[in-house]
TISE-202049 format. One record per residue (C-alpha): residue number from 1; x, y, z. Coordinates in nm, 4 decimals. Layout:
N
  pos        px        py        pz
  NUM         X         Y         Z
...
***
This chain:
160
  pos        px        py        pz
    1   -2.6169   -0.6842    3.5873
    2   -2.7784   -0.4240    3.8500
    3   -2.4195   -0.2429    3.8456
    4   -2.3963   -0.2011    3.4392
    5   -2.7830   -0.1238    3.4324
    6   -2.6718    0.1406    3.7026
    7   -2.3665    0.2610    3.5102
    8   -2.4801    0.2794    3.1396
    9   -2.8100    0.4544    3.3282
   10   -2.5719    0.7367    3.4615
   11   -2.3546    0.7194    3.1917
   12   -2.0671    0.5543    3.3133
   13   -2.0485    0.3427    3.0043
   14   -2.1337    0.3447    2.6393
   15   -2.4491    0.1333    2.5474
   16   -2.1911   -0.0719    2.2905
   17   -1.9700   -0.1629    2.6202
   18   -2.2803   -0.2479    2.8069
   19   -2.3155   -0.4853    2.5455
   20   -1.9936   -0.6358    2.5391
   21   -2.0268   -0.6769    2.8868
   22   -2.3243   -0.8541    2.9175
   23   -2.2121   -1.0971    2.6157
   24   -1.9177   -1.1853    2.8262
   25   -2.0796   -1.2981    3.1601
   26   -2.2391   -1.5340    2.9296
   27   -2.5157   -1.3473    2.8319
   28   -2.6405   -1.4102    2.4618
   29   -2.5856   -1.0980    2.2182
   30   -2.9739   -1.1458    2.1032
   31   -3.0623   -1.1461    2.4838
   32   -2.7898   -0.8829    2.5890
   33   -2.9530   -0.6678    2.3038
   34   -3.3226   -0.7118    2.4299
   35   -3.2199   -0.6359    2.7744
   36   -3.0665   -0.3140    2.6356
   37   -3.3939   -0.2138    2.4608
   38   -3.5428   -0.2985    2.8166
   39   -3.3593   -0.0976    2.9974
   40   -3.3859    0.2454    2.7579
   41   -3.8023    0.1593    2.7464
   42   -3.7878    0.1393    3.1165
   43   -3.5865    0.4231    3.1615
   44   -3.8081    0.6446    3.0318
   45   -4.0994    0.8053    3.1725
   46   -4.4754    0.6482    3.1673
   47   -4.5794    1.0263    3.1310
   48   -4.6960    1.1070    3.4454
   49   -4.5981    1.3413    3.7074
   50   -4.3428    1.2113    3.9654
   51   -4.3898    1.3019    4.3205
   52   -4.2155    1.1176    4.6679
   53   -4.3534    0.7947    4.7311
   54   -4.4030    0.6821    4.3570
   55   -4.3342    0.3336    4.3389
   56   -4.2521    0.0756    3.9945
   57   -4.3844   -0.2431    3.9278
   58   -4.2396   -0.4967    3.6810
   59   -4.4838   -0.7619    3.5075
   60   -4.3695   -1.0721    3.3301
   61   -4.5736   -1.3237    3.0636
   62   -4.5124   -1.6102    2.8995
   63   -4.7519   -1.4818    2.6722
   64   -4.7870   -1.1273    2.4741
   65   -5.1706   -1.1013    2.6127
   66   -5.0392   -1.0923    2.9674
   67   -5.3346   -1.3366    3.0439
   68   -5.1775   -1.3951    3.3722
   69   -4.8667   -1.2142    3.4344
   70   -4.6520   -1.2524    3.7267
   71   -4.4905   -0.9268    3.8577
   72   -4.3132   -0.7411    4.1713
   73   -4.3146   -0.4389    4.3413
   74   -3.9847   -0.2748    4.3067
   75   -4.0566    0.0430    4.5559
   76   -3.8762    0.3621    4.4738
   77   -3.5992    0.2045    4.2028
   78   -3.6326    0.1786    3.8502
   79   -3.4177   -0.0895    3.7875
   80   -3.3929   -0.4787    3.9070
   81   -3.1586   -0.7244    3.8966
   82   -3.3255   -1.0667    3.9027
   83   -3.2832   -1.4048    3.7674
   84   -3.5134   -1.5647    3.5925
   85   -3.3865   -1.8813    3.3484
   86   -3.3483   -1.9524    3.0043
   87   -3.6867   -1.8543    2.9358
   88   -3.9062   -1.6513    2.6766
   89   -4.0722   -1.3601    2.8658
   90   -4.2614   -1.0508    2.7958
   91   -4.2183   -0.7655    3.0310
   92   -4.3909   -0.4044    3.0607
   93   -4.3439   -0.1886    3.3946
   94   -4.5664    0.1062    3.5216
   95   -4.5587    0.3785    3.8007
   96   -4.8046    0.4021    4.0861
   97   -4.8734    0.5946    4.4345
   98   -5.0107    0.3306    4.7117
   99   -5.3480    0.4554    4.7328
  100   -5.3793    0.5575    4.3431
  101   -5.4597    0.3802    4.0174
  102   -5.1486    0.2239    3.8165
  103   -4.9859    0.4413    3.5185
  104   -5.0526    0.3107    3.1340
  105   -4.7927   -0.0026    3.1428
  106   -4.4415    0.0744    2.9016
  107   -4.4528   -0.2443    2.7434
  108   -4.0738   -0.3758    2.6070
  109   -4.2027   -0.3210    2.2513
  110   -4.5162   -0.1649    2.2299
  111   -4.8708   -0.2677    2.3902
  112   -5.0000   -0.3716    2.0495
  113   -4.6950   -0.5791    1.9373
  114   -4.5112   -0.6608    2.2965
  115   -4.1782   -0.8632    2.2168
  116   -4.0914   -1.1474    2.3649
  117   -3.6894   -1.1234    2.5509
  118   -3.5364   -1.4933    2.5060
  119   -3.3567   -1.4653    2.8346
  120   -3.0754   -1.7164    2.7164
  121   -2.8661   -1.9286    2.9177
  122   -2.8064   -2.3011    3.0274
  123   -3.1082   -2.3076    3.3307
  124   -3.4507   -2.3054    3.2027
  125   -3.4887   -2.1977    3.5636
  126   -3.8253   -2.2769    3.7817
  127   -4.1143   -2.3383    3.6051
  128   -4.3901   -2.0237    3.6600
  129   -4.6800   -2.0904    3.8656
  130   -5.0462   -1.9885    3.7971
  131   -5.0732   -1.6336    3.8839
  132   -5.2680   -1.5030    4.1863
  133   -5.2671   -1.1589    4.1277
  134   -5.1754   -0.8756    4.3468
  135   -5.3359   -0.5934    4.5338
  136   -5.6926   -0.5658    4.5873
  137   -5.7286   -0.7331    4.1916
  138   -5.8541   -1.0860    4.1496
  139   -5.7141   -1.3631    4.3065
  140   -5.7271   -1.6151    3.9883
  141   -5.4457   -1.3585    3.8043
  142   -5.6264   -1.2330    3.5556
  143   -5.6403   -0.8704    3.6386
  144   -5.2740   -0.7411    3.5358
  145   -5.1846   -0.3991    3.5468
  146   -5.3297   -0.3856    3.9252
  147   -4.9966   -0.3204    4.1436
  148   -5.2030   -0.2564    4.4430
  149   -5.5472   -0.3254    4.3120
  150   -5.7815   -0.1367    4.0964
  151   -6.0421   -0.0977    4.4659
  152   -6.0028    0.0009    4.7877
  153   -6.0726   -0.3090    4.9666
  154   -6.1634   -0.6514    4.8366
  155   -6.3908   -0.9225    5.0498
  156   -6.1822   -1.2237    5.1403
  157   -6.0940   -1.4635    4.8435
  158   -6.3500   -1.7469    4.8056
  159   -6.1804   -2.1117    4.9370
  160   -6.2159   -2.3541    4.7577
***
């Protein structure tokens, strides 16, 4: 998937053939379709400047409040190429610089109405574990958004 996300993003290939594509590694047309709208959402810019060392971050939910999202760094790329199951997900992405805040998230939909991408397949794939955050944020996964963390430098997480 990493190589047709690469070519229809360079325009190697039409967004119908990217389609067709997708549809024939196995990938359902409703799914196939949703990853397309992914992909053009992602593709574009949060609005912010871009300078060297900018790096993306990908969130996942199982639900559209992205109570407790799960999420990974993806460095310098704008793209990923990741399994994750027959599963309904919601994704958004934002831009930030290691020691700055996060960008506004691009949501795959829009932050008020997020949709859900039925990922489609045979695998339900792992089941998702309660978040723990990421960053400096909370450690009970609550504070999405955070990439690196919304603070400096957190105390140690409480033990339980």
């Amino acid at each position: 998937m990493r190589e047709l996300v690469a070519q229809l993003l360079s325009n190697g290939i039409s967004r119908r053939d990217f389609v067709r594509r997708l549809v024939a590694s196995g990938v359902t047309i409703t799914a196939a379709n949703s990853i397309l709208d992914s992909v053009d959402a992602l593709a574009q810019s949060d609005g912010t400047p871009v300078s060297r060392g900018v790096e993306y971050h990908l969130e996942y939910s199982t639900t559209p409040t992205f109570a407790q999202p799960h999420g990974f760094s993806l460095g310098p790329w704008r793209t990923h190429r990741g399994w994750v199951g027959a599963q309904n997900l919601y994704w958004r992405a934002y831009s930030q610089y290691p020691s700055g805040q996060a960008s506004k998230p691009v949501y795959h939909g829009s932050a008020v109405d997020p949709l859900v991408v039925n990922h489609g397949g045979a695998s339900p794939g792992p089941p998702i574990p309660a978040s723990t955050g990421s960053g400096t944020a909370s450690t009970d996964g609550r504070q999405g958004g955070a990439g690196y963390g919304f603070i400096q430098q957190r105390g140690a997480p409480v033990q339980g």
